[in-house]
Every structure is written in C-alpha cells, then in structure tokens.
C-alpha positions in Angstrom: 113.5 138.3 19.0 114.7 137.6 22.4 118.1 136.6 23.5 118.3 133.0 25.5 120.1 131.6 27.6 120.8 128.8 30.2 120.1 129.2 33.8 120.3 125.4 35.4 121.7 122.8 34.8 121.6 119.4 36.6 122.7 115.3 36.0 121.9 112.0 37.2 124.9 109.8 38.3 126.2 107.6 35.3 125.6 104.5 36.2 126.5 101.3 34.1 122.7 99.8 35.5 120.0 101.3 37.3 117.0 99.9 38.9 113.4 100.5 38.3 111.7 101.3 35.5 112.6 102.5 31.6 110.2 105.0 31.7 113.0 107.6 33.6 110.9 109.1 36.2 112.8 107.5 39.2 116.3 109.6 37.3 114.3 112.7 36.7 112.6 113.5 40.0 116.1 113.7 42.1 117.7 116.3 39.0 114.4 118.4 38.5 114.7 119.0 42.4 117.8 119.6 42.5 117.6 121.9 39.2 114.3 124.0 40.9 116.6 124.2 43.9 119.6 125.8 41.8 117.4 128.5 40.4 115.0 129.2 42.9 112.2 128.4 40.2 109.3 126.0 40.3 107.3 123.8 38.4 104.5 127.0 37.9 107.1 128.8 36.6 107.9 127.0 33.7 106.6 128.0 30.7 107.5 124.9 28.4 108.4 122.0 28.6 110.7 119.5 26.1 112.1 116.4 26.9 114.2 113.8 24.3 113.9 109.8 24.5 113.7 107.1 22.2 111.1 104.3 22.3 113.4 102.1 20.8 116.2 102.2 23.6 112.4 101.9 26.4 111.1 99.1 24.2 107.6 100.3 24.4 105.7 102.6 22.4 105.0 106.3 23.9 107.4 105.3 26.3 108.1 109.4 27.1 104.3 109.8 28.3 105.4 108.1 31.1 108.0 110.1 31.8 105.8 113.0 32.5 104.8 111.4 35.7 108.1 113.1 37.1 106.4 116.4 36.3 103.1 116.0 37.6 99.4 116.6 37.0 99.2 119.8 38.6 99.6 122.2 37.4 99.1 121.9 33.9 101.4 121.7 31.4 102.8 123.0 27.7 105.0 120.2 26.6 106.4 118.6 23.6 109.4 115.4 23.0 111.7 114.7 20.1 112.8 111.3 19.2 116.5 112.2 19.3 119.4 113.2 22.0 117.7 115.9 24.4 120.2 118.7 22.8 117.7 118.7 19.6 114.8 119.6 22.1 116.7 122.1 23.7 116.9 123.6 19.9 113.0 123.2 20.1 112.4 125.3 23.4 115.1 127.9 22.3 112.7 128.8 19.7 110.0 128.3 21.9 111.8 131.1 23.8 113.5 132.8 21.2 109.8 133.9 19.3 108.0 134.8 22.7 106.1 131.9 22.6 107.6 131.4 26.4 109.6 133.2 28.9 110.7 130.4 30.3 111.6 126.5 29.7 112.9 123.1 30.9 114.1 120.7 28.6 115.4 116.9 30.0 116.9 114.0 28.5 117.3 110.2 29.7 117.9 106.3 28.7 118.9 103.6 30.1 121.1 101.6 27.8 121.6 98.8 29.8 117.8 97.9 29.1 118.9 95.8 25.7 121.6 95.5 23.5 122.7 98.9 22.5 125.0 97.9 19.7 121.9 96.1 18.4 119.5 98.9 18.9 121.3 101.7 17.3 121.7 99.4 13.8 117.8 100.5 13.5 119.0 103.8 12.9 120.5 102.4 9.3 119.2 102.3 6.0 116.1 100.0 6.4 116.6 98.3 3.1 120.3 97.7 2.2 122.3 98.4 5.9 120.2 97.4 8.8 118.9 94.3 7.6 122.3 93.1 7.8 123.0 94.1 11.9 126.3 96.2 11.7 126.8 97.3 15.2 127.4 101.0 16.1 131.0 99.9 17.8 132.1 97.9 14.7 130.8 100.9 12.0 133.2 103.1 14.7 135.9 101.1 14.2 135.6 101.6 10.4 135.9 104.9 10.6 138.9 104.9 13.2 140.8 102.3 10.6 140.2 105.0 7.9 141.7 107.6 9.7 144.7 105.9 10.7 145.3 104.3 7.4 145.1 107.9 6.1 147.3 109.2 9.1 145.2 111.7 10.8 145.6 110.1 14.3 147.5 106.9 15.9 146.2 104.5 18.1 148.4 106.1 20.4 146.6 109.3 19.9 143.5 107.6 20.7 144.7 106.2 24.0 145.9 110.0 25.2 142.6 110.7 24.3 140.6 108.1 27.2 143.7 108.6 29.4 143.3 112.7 29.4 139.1 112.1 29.6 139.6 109.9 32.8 141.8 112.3 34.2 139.3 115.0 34.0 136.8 112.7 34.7 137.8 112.4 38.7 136.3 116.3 39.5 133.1 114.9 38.1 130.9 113.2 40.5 128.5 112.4 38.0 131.1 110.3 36.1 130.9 106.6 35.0 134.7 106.0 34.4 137.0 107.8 36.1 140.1 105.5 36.8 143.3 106.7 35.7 146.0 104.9 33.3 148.8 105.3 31.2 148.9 105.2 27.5 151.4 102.0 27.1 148.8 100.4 29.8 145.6 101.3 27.5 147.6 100.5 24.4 148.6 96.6 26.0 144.5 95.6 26.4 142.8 93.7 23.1 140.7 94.7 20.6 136.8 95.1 20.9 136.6 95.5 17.5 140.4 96.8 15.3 141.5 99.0 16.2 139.0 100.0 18.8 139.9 99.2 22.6 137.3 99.5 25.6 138.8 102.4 26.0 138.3 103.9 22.5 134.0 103.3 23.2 131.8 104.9 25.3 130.9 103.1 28.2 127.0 101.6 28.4 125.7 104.1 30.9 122.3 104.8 32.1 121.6 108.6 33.0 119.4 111.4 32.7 120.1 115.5 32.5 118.1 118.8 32.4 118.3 122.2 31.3 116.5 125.4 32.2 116.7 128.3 30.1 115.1 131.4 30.1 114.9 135.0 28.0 116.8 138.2 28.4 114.0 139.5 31.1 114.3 136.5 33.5 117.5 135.1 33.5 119.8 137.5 35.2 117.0 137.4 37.9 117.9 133.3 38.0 121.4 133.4 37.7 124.1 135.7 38.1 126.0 134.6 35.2 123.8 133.1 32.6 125.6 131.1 29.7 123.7 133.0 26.3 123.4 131.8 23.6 124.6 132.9 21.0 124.9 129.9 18.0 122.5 127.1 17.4 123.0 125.2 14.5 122.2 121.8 13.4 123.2 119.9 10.4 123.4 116.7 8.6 125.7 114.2 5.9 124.6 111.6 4.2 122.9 108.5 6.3 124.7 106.3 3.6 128.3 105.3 4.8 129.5 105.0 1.6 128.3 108.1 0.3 130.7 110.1 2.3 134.1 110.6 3.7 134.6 109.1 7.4 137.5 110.8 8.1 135.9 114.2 7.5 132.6 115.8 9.1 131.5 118.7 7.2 128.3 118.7 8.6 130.2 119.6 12.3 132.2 122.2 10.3 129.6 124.0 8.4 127.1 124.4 12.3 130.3 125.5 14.0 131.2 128.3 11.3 127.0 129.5 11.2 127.5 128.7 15.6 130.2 131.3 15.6 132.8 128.7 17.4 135.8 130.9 16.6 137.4 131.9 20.2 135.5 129.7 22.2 138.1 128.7 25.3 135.7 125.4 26.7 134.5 122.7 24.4 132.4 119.7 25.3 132.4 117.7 22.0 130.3 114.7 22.0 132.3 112.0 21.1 131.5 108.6 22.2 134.8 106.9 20.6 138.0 108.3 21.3 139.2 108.4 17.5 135.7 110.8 17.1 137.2 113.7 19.4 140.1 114.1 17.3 137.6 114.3 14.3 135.7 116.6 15.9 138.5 119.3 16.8 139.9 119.1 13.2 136.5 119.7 12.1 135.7 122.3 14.6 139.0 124.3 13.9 139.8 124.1 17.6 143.1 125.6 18.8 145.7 123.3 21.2 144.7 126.0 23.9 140.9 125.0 24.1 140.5 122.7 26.8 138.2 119.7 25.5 135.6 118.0 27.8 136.8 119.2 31.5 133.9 116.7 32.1 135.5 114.0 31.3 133.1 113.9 27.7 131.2 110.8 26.8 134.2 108.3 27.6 133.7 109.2 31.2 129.7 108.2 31.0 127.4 108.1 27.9 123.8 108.1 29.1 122.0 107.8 25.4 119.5 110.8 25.2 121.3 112.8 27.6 124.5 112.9 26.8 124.6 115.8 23.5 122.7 117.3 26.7 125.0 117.1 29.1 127.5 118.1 26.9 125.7 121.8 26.2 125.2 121.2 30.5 128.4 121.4 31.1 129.9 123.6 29.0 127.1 126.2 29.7 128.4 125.7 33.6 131.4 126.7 33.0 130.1 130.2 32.4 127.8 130.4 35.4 130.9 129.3 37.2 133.1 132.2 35.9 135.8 130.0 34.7 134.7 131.1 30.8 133.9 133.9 29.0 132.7 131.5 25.8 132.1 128.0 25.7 131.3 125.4 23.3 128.6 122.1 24.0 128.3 119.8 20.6 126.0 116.9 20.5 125.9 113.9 17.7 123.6 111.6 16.2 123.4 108.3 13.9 126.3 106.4 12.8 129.4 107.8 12.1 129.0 111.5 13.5 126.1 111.6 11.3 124.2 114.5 12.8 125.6 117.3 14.3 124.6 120.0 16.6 126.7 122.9 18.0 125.5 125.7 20.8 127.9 128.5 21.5 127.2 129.9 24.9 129.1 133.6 25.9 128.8 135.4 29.6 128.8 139.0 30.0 130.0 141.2 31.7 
C-alpha cells in the first residue's frame, strides 16, 4: 500500500457568529481557494472528496448536500461525508488513498455553533433512554470530570488556568484564532464559576469555523509540497458511551491509538481538548514529555469550530512539518462526552 501524506492545509477565521447560511459554503469557498492556491492543485485534480458535519448542529436533514455547492457541478465528483469531526473523514480518504482507490484527496470540515444551543445539542449524543432524556449539558458533564480529577489530585484549578493562560499566549501568532487575549493565572483564577469548578476559561469558546485538508500518495506529494507531513499512525478508538461505566480521570481509549499511532518522540502535539482540565488528561494519557510543545495553535481554547476542530488540530500539526520547524508531529481529535472517542495521526518529514 501507498504511503500518505498531507499536502495543504487551510482555516476559516474563528468567529464567535458568522452570517449567512448553515449550510457552510460561504466558509468553504474562501479556504478551498486559498488551499488550491497553496498547492498549485485544482478542483480536476482531486481524486476524492470527504467532508464531516452534523445535521444536528445545521438543524436540517442532509444539511452536507448543500455544502457541496462550494465544490461545484463541474466537473464531476467522487465524494463521501461522515456524521462526526472532519478528522474521522480524513481517516476515510487515507484509506481511500492508502489502497489506490485515489491518488489524491480533499477532505473539509465546518459548523456553526452559534446556530442553537450547543450545550443542548451535544446532550443528543447521550444514551437515548436513561442520559439524554434528562438534558445534561456537555459543559456541566465536563465539569464532572474536572471535579474528579481534582478530588483525586491529578491537576489544580491552578493547573487549569496555566493551561488557558499558556493557550492564549500561543494563540496571538494565530490569525485564525477566536481568543487570543492574554492574562494571568491569579486574574483567571478571581472570575466565577460556569459550572464548579469550570471557569470561561476552562471551556471552549462557541466558535463558528471551517478547515480543509489535502493529501496525497507517495507519487504526488513531493511534487505538491516540498516537505509533506506523512503519515505514519492512524488510529481510532473508543470507551464506554456510559459515564458511569468508566473512569473520567483516565482515557485509555487515547492511550491505546497513541501506542498503535506510534506517538513516542513526537516534538509537536495538537491535542483536542475543548476544556482546559481535558489537556492535562490528554498528555498523561498520551505519555507526553515536558519538552513537547502542546497546541502552538493556541488548541481548542483559542477557537472551537465543531466539525472542524479534531481537523484543524491534525492541520496544524501537519504544518508544522511543511514549515520545517518538526521532524514529527502529533494532531489528536475527540468525540462524545467526556473524551469519549479518540483519534490520533502521527505525521513525520523526511529528509
């Protein structure tokens, strides 16, 4: 099988509302420009397409056949979507690529949160018959899991709030971030609770966005790029959906894909944590080193575009290879409550 790797990479602003439409299109068209721009490819050079939405977050059924409108009629196309975080499609189109089924593909991601009432929407991703009936919210089940871990002293509040204070740091050499303002930990630590011990700065911020990757196989991609980002780990797995039938404090789902992933001396990571108290999970789980530097970006507390963001997060670490700034990088995307779901992608340059 071929190897695969990416080759573009592109992001709408993070905004906290957008005009227009659900359907994405007016996100998409700037990014897939810019994106055919990058690599010097266009639209008849693709060879498939993948995209990742939800119908819920839209409110309408099929909401991702509209979407397609950014791509045209002409010419036509081989396209698929997944009802998940555009990172699960990019799994689909590495396949895709991986069994010669394509040379080339483009996979995108987008939402716009501020649409509904997020909290409220993601409670439809609980159990149907005991959970969701009763509307837990995704930022109160967070804060669960934060209490546990500081009841069981694996981080502080305190550690939470160097957490948002480091991620807006980073954040201001991003212009695609939501939140980049800086503070100090005393001044994070003096604002109220959202929901104990969570602060606004401990959640993600609503964000409406949209990403896209290009990748391609061993034949074209030096021809795109001159430092493509291959891959060289792509694992997904999965705990239990039932909070009580697991440990919160613990992911071994993230664990087990980042052992089969092959994380061990990766120098970038972009984790996808959407609550500060969830990136300190992540690098226990992970086994990352104090020398890894986590989410240049600015991560999901700097702009959390639902869809997008386990995207952007594989985005940006793979750029930091076709930068030349690392030799092997780390992206890491999550799903359903709790860091339910979890997908890692290691990415390595050569030389």
């Amino acid at each position: 099988m071929t190897d695969v790797a990416v080759v573009g990479f592109s992001q709408a602003p993070h905004e906290r509302r957008t005009s227009g439409t659900t359907n994405g299109v007016e996100m998409l068209v700037p990014i897939f420009r810019e994106v055919f721009a990058a690599t010097g490819l266009s639209k008849r050079d693709i060879g498939f397409w993948c995209s990742g939405s939800s119908d819920y977050l839209a409110g309408r059924a099929f909401s991702f056949i509209s979407a397609i409108d950014a791509l045209g009629a002409v010419p036509p196309i081989t396209e698929s979507h997944v009802e998940a975080d555009a990172a699960w499609a990019l799994y689909e189109a590495y396949l895709k690529i991986r069994t010669g089924e394509a040379d080339t593909a483009l996979v995108y991601g987008f939402g716009k949160s501020s649409a509904g009432d997020l909290r409220r929407i993601l409670a439809l991703q609980l159990d149907p018959y005991l959970v969701a009936p009763l509307w837990p919210d995704s930022v109160s089940i967070a804060g669960l899991q934060a209490r546990l871990g500081i009841e069981a002293g694996l981080w502080s509040e305190r550690d939470m709030a160097q957490v948002a204070m480091r991620s807006r740091r980073d954040a201001a050499d991003n212009p695609a971030a939501q939140l980049a303002k800086s503070a100090d930990v005393d001044e994070l630590l003096a604002q109220p609770y959202l929901a104990d011990p969570l602060r606004v700065h401990d959640c993600a911020p609503i964000t409406d966005g949209a990403a896209v990757v290009v990748l391609a196989n061993a034949d074209r991609a030096c021809n795109i790029v001159e430092n493509p980002a291959w891959i060289t780990g792509f694992e997904h797995r999965v705990d239990s959906g039932q909070l009580g039938g697991r440990d919160l404090t613990t992911s071994p789902s993230t664990s087990a894909a980042a052992k089969a992933a092959g994380a061990d001396g990766v120098e970038v990571a972009e984790l996808h944590a959407p609550f500060t108290h969830q990136e300190l999970l992540l690098r226990a789980a992970i086994g990352l080193s104090d020398s890894v530097r986590i989410n240049p970006s600015g991560g999901a507390l700097a702009g959390n575009p639902m869809f997008a963001a386990g995207l952007t997060r594989i985005g940006e670490a793979a750029t930091q290879i076709m930068r030349g700034t690392a030799r092997k990088t780390l992206g890491h995307a999550t799903s359903g409550p709790a860091l339910q779901q979890n997908l890692i992608c290691v990415m390595e340059g050569r030389a």
